[in-house]
PLY file of the C-alpha trace (Angstrom):
ply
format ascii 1.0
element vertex 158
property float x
property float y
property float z
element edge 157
property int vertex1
property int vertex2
end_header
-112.78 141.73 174.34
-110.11 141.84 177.63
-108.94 145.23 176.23
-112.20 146.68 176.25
-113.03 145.51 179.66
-109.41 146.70 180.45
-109.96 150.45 178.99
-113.48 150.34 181.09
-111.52 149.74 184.25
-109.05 152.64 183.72
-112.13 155.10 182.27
-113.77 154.42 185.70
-110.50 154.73 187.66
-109.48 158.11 185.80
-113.36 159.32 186.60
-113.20 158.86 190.02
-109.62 159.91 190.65
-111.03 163.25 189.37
-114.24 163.19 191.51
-113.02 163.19 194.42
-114.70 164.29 197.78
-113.30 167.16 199.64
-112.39 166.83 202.93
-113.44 170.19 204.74
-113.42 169.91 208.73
-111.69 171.36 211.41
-110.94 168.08 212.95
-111.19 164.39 212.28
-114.76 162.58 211.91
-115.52 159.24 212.23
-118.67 157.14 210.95
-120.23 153.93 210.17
-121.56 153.51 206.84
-124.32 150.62 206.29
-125.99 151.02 203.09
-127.73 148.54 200.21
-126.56 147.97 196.86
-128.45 147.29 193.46
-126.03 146.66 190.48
-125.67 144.36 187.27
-122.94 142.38 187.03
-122.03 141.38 183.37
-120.69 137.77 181.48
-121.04 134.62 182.85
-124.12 134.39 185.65
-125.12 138.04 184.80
-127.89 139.53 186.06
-129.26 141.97 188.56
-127.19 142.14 191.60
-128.50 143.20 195.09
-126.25 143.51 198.53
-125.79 144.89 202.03
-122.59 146.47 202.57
-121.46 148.55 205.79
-118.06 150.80 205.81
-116.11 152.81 208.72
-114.78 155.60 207.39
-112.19 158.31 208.92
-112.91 161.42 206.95
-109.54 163.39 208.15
-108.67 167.25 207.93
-107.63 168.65 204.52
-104.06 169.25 206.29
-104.21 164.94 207.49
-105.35 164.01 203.92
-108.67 162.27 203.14
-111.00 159.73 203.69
-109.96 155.93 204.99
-111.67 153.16 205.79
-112.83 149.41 205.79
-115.54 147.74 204.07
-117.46 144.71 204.66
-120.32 143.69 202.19
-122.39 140.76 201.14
-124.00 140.65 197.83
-126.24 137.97 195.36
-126.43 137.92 191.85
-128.33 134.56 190.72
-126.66 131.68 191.59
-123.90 133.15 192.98
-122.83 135.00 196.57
-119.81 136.94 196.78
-118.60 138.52 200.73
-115.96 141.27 200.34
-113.43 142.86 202.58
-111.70 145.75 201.19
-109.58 148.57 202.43
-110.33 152.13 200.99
-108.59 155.55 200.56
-109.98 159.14 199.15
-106.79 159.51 196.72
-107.82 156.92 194.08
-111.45 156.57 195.67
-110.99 153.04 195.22
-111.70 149.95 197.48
-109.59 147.03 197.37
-109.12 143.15 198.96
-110.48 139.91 198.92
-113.72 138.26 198.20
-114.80 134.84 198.22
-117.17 133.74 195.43
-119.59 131.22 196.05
-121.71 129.63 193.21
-123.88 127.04 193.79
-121.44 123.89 195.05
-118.24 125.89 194.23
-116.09 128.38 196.20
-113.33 130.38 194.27
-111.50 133.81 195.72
-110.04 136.68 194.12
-109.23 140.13 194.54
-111.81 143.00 194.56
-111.07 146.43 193.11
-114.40 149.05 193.41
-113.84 152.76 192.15
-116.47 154.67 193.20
-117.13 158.55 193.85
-120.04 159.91 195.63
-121.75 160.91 199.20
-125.47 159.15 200.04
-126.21 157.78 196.37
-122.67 155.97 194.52
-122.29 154.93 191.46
-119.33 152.59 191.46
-118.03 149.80 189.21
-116.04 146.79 190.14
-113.69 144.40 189.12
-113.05 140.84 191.07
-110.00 138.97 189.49
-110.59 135.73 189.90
-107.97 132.79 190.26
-109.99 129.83 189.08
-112.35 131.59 186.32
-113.14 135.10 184.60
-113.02 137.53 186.38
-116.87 139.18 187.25
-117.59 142.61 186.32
-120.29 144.66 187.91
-121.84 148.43 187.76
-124.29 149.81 190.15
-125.17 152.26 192.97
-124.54 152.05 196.71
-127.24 153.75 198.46
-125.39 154.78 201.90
-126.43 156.28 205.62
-123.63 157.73 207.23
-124.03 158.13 210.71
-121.54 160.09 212.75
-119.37 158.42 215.71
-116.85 160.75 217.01
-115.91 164.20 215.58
-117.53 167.75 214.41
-121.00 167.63 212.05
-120.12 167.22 208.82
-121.84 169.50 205.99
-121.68 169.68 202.25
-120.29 172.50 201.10
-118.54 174.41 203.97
0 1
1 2
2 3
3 4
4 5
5 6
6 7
7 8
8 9
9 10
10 11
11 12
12 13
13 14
14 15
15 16
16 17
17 18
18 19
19 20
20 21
21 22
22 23
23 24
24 25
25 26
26 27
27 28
28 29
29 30
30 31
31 32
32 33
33 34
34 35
35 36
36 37
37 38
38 39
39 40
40 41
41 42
42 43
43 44
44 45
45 46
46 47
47 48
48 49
49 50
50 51
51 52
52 53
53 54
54 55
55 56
56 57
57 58
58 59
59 60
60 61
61 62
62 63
63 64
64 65
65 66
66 67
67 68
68 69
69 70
70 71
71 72
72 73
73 74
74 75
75 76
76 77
77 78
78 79
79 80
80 81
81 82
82 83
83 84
84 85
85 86
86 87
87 88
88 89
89 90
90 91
91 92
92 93
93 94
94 95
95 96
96 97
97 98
98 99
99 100
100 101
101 102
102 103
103 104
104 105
105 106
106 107
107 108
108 109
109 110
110 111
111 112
112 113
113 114
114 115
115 116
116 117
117 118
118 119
119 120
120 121
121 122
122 123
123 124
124 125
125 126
126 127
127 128
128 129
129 130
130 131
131 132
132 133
133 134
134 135
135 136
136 137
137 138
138 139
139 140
140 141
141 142
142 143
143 144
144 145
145 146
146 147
147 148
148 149
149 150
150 151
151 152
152 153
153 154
154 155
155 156
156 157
């Protein structure tokens, strides 16, 4: 049962390593990310899974490398409320750091890894490795507004 969770986690990783975003502009961009996120998270306390989440994201010059950011996020499945706050990078378009897991009188933490690929509409799934109990395991789609800060317009496909 851990081993096929385990070959999951690398299918997804492998996937998203080779659907990447391209970074395409002439010089650095900069935006804020806030978005909503409707999932399913699988095992114990499973069931539909709903969130906010909002990212800041530095997508950098093809010559710079990539896309960087920070994430914040809150999300609700059942009983249970987990807040994240990951770091991210374009190379394994992956998002990683702590959560805190609260369900119902009980806290627990763990560590949060999301692979994801995707512009407005993500599919993602993630992994939180938990130090008191199984670890959760959750697929879904971010649904994301990126509004520019600082930097050039960005458009798909130049």
């Amino acid at each position: 049962m851990k081993t096929m969770r385990f070959a999951r986690f690398l299918v997804a990783i492998v996937l998203c390593v080779l659907l990447r975003p391209p970074a395409a502009l002439s010089e650095d961009a900069y935006f804020l990310n806030p978005g909503f996120k409707f999932g399913h998270t699988f095992g114990e306390n499973a069931g539909f899974t709903i969130g906010i989440e909002v990212s800041y994201t530095k997508l950098a010059t093809r010559e710079k490398g990539g896309i960087y950011g920070v994430v914040a996020s809150m999300d609700y499945c059942r009983n249970a409320n987990r807040f994240k706050f990951h770091l991210g990078g374009e190379y394994l378009v992956v998002d990683v750091g702590p959560t805190l897991i609260l369900e119902g009188e009980s806290a627990d933490v763990g560590i949060g890894v999301t692979p994801y690929f995707g512009l407005l509409l993500i599919p993602y799934y993630s992994h939180t490795f938990r130090f008191e109990k199984n670890g959760l395991n959750e697929m879904g789609a971010f649904l994301k507004f990126p509004i520019l800060v600082k930097g050039p317009p960005f458009r798909i496909g130049e």
